[in-house]
One Martini backbone bead per residue (centre of mass of N, CA, C, O) as a GRO file, in nm:
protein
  318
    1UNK     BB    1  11.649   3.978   9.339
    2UNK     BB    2  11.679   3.675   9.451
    3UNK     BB    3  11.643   3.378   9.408
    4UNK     BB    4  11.665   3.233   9.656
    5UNK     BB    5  11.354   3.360   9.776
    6UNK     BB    6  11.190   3.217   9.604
    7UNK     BB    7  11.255   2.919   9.673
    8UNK     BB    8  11.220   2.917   9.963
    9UNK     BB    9  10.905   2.959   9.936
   10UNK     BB   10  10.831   2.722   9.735
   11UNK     BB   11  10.911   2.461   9.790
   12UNK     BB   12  10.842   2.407  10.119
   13UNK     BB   13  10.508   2.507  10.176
   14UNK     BB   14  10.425   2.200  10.181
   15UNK     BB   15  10.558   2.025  10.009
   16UNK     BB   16  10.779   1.926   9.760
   17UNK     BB   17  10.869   1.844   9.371
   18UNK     BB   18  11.019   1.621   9.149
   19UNK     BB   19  10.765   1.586   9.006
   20UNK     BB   20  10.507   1.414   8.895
   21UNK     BB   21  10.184   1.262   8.904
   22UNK     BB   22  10.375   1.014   8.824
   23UNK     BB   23  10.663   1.041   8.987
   24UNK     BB   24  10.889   1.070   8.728
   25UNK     BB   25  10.787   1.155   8.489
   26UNK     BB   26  11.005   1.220   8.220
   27UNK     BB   27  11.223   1.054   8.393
   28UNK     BB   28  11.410   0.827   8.209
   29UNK     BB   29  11.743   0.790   8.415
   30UNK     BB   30  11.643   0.624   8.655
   31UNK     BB   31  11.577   0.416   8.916
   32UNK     BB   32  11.556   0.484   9.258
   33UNK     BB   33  11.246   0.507   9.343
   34UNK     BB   34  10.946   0.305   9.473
   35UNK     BB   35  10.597   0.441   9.461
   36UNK     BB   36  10.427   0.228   9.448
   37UNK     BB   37  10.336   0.349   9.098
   38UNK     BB   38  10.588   0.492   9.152
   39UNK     BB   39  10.885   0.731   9.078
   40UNK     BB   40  11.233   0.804   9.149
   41UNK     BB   41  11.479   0.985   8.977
   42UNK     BB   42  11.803   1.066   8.988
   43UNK     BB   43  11.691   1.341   8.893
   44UNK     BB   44  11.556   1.429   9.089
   45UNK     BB   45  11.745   1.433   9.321
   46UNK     BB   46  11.956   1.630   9.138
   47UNK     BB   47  11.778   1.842   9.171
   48UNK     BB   48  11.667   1.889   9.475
   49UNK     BB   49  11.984   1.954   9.564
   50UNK     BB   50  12.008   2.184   9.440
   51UNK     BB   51  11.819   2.362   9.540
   52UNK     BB   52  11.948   2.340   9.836
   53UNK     BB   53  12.161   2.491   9.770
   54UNK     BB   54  12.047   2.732   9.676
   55UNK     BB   55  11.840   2.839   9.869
   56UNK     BB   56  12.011   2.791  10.178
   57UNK     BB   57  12.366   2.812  10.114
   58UNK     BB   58  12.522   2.568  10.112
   59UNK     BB   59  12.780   2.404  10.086
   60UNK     BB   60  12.867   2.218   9.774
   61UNK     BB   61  12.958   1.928   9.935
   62UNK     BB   62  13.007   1.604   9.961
   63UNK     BB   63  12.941   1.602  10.277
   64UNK     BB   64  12.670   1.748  10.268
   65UNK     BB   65  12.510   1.571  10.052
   66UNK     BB   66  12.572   1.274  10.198
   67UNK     BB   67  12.371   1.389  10.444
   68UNK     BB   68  12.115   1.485  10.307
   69UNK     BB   69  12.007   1.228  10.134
   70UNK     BB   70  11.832   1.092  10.309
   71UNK     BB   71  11.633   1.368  10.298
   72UNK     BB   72  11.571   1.380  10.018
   73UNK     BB   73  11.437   1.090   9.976
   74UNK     BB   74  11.216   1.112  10.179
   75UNK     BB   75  11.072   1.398  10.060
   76UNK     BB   76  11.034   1.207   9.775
   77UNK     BB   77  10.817   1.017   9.920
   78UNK     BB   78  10.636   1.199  10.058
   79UNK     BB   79  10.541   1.353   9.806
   80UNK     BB   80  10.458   1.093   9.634
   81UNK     BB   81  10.221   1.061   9.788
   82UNK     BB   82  10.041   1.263   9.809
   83UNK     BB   83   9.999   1.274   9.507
   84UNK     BB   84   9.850   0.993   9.496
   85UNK     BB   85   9.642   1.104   9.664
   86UNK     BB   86   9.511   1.352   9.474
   87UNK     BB   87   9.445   1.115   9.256
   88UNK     BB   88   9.280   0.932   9.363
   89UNK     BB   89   9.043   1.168   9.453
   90UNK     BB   90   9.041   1.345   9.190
   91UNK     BB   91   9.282   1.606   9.216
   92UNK     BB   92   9.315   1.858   9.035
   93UNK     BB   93   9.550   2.066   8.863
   94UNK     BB   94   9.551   2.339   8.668
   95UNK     BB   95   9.677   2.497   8.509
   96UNK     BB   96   9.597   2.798   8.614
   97UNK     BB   97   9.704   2.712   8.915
   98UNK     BB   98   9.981   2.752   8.863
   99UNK     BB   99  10.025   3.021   8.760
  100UNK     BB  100   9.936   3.173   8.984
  101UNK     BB  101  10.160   3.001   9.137
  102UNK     BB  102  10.367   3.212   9.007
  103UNK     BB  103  10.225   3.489   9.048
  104UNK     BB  104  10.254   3.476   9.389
  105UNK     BB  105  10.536   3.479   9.409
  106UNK     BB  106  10.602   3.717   9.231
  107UNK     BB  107  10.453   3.901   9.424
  108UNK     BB  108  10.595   3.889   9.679
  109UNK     BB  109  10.879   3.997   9.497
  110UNK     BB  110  10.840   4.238   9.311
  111UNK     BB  111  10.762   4.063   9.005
  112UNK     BB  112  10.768   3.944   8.731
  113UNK     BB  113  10.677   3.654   8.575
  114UNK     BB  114  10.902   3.635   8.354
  115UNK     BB  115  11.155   3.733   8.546
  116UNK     BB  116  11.122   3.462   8.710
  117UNK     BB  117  11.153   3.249   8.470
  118UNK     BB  118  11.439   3.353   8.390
  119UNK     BB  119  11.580   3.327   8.658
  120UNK     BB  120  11.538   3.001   8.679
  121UNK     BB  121  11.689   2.946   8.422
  122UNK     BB  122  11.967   3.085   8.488
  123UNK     BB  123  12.001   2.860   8.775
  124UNK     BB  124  11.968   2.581   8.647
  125UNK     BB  125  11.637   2.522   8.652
  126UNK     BB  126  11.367   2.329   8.564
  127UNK     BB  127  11.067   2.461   8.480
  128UNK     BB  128  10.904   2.197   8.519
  129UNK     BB  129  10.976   2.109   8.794
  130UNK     BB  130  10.842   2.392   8.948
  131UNK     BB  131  10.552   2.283   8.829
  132UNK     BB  132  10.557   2.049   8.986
  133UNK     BB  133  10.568   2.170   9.257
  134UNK     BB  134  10.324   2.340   9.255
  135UNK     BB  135  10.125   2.104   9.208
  136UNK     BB  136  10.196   1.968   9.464
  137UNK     BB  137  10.070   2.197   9.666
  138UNK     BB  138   9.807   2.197   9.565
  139UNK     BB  139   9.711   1.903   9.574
  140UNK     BB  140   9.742   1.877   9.911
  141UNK     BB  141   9.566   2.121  10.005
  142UNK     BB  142   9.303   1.945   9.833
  143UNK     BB  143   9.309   1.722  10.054
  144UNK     BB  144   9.295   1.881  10.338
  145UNK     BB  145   9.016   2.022  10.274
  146UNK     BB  146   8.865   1.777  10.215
  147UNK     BB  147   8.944   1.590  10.445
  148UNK     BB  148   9.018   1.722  10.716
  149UNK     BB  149   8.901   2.003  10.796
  150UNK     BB  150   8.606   1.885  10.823
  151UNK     BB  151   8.671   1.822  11.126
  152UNK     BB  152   8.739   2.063  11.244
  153UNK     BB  153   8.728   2.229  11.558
  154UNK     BB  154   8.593   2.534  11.781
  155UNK     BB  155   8.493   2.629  12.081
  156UNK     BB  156   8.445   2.803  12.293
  157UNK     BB  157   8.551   2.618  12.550
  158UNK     BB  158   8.842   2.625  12.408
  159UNK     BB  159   8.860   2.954  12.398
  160UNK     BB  160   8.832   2.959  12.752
  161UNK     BB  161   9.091   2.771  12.832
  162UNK     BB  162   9.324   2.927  12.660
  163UNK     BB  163   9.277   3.196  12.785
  164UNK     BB  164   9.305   3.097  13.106
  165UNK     BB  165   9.604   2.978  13.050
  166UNK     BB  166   9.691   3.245  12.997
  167UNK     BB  167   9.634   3.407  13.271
  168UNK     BB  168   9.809   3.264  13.430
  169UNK     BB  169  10.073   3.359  13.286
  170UNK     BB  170  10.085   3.618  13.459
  171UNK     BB  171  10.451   3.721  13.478
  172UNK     BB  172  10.557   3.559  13.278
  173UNK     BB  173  10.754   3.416  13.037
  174UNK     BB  174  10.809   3.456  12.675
  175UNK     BB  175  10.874   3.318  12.357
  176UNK     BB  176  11.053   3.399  12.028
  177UNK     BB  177  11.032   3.077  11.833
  178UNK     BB  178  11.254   2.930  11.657
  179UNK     BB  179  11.246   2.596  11.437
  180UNK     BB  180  11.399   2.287  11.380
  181UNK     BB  181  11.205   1.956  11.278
  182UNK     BB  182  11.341   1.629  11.314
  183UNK     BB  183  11.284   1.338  11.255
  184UNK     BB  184  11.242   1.000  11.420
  185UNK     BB  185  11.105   0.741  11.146
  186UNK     BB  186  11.306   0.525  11.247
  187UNK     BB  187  11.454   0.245  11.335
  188UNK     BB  188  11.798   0.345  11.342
  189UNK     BB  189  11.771   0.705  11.277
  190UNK     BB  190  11.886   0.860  11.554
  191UNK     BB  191  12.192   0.915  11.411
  192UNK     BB  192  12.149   1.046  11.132
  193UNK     BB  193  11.978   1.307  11.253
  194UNK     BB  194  12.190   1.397  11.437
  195UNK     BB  195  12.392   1.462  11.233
  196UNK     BB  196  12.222   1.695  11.073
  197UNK     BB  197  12.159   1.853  11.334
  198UNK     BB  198  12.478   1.937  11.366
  199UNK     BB  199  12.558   2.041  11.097
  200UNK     BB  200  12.354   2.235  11.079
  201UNK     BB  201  12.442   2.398  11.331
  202UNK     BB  202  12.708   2.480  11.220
  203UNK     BB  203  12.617   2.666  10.967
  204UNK     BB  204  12.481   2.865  11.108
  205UNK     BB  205  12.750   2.932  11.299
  206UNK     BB  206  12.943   3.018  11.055
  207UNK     BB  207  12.706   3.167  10.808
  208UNK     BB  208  12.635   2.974  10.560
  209UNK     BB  209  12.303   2.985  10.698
  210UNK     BB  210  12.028   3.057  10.728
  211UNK     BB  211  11.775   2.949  10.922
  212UNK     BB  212  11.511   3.018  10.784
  213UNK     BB  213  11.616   2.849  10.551
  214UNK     BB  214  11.696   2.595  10.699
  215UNK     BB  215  11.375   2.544  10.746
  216UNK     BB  216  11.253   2.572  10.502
  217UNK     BB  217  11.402   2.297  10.397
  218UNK     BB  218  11.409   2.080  10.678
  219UNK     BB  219  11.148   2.138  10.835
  220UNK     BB  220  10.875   1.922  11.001
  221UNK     BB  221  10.725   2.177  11.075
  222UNK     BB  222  10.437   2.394  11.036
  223UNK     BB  223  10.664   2.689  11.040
  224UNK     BB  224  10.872   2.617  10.743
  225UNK     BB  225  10.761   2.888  10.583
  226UNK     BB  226  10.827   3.053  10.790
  227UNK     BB  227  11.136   2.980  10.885
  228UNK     BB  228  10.982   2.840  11.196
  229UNK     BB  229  10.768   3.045  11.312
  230UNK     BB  230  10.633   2.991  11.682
  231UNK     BB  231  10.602   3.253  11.785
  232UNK     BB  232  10.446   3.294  12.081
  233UNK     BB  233  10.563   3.120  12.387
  234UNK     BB  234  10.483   2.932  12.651
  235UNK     BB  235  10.517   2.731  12.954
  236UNK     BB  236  10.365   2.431  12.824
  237UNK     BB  237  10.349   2.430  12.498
  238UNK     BB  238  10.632   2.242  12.508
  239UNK     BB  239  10.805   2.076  12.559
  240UNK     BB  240  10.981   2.020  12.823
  241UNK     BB  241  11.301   2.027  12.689
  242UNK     BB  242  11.260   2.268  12.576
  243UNK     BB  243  11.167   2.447  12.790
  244UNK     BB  244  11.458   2.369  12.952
  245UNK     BB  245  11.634   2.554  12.713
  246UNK     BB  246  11.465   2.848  12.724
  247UNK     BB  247  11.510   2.878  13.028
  248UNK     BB  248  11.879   2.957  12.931
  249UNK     BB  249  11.815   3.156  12.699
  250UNK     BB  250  11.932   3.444  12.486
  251UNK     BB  251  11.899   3.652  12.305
  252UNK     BB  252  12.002   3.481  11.985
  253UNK     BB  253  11.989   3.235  12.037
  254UNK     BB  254  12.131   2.907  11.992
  255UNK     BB  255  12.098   2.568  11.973
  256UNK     BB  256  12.125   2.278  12.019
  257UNK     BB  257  12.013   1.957  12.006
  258UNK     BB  258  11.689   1.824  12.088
  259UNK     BB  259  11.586   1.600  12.236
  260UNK     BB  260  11.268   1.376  12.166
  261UNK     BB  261  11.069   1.196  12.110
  262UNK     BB  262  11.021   1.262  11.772
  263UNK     BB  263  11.312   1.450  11.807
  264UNK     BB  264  11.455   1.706  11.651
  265UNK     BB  265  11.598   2.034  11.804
  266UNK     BB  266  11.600   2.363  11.671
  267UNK     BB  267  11.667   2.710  11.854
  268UNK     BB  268  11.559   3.048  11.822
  269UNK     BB  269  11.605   3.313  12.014
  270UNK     BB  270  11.421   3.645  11.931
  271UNK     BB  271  11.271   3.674  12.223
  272UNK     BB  272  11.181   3.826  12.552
  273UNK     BB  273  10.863   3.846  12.753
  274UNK     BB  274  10.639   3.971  12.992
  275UNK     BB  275  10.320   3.856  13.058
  276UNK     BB  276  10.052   4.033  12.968
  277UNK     BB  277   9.751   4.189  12.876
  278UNK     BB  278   9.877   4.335  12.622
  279UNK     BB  279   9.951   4.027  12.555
  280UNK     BB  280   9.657   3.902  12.474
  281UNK     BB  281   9.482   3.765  12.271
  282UNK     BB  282   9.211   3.684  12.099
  283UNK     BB  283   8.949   3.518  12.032
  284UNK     BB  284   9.061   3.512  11.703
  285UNK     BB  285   9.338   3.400  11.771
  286UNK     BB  286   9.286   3.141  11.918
  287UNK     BB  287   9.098   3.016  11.689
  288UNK     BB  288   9.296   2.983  11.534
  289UNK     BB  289   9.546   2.856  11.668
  290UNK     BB  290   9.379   2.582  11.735
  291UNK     BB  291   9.338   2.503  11.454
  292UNK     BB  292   9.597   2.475  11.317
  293UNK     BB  293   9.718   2.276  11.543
  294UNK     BB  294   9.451   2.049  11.437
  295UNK     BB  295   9.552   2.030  11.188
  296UNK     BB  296   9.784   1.961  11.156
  297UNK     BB  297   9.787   1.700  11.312
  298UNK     BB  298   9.567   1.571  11.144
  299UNK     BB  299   9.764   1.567  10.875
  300UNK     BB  300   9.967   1.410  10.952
  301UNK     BB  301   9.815   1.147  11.046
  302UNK     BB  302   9.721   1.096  10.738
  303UNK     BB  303   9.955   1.030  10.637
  304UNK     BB  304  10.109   0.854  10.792
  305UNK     BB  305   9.936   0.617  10.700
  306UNK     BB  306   9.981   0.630  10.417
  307UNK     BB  307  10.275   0.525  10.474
  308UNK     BB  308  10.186   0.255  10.638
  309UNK     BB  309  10.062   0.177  10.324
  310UNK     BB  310  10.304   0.178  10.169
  311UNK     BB  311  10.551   0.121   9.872
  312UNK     BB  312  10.881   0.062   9.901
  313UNK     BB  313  11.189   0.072   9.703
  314UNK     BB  314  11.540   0.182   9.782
  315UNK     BB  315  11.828   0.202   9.540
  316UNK     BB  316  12.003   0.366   9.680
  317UNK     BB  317  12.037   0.150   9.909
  318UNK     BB  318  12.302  -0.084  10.026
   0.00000   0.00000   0.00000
């Protein structure tokens, strides 16, 4: 098992980062990016960086690195934010659940805990790293389980609607549909978003790094843990934009980059099948699907506040 799948699980799993609960304690090499009362340090950037690169298997090119760079300091500013959340209301992660959490990983690679460690060190990355990262994802789920969840609900007729809606199209098409979703979350950010989403997808078709695995590193889609995985979509669960580049491939296609209101989206169609009774979803799979939907939705609204309240101050910018 090489290292490659074990990062591609761990790192991106909910959003992880190359910090401490402290922003980049222990790492006084230089300040990068400076987040509330926290730090991100160029050493910082220089592991998330290596990690991209190994995990993805993007060739570490100066020109995809400077590309990527952009993206790599926002997902160190939202997760030092996250990571602050989580000490604020007083959540921590105690040694015994990161412990868990390198178990639980290695369980899933079919390797010892020991084995999965020692891989990690011969990768050339610093194991206090990955247990800041494991730190960084179990601190926002118990945000998440604290804040977020207990708001969400579901009834029945919540769950009568889109089994209807779903009835309503037996007989036509539905689509097994990966993507990698790339925001443009600041004025005068949609020409750079634009340039990454066009590399990325370079890459993918000259075969340099498989899809799933750049969704996994890049996607800030709800499904980028799973390699972008939107499970199977009918017609008008996605925008309009995308419905229409759907209804023009074919199985295996990618697509090029497509603008939506909130960003670009690389679309990977995995199969295509027209809908039957046979493929109607149970009332117990549609009330996950609903919550899912509804959670995530609801967690992101609650960051995006968290960053619209933060003090940054990126000094790696010119």
């Amino acid at each position: 098992m090489r290292l490659l799948s074990f990062l591609t699980v761990l790192v991106f799993a909910l959003g992880c980062v190359a910090l401490s609960a402290g922003a980049g304690q222990g790492r006084s090499d230089g300040v990068a990016i400076v987040v509330n009362d926290g730090v991100v340090t160029r050493s910082d950037l220089q592991e998330r960086m290596k990690l991209i690169m190994i995990s993805s298997g993007l060739p570490p090119t100066q020109e995809i690195q400077a590309q990527l760079f952009p993206q790599v300091a926002g997902s160190l500013i939202d997760e030092a934010i996250r990571l602050q959340e989580a000490r604020r209301m007083g959540l921590d992660v105690m040694p015994d659940e990161i412990q868990q959490g390198f178990a639980q990983i290695a369980a899933q690679n079919n390797v010892p805990v020991e084995q999965f460690m020692k891989m990690i060190a011969s990768s050339g990355i610093d194991p206090n790293t990955m247990r800041d990262q494991i730190r960084s994802q179990i601190a926002w789920s118990k945000v998440v389980q604290v804040r977020v969840r207990p708001q969400i609900s579901v009834s029945q007729s919540d769950i009568d609607s889109r089994l209807d809606y779903l009835h309503s199209n037996i007989g036509k098409d539905e689509y097994l549909v990966s993507e990698i979703f790339l925001p443009v979350e600041k004025a005068g950010g949609e020409a750079e978003v634009r340039t990454l989403a066009q590399k990325l997808e370079r890459e993918i078709r000259k075969g340099s790094a498989p899809f799933f695995k750049i969704a996994q590193q890049f996607s800030k889609a709800a499904g980028a843990p799973q390699g972008g995985n939107l499970g199977w979509v009918q017609q008008g669960q996605l925008p309009e934009e995308l419905d229409q580049v759907l209804a023009g491939m074919s199985k295996g296609d990618l697509s090029a980059p497509v603008r939506t209101l909130s960003g670009f989206h690389l679309l990977l169609l995995r199969d295509k099948r027209r809908i039957s009774e046979e493929t109607m979803p149970s009332r117990e799979d549609v009330m996950t699907m609903i919550g899912t939907e509804r959670l995530d939705r609801a967690q992101r609204r609650y960051f995006m506040d968290l960053k619209s309240e933060a003090y940054v101050d990126n000094r790696m910018v010119p």
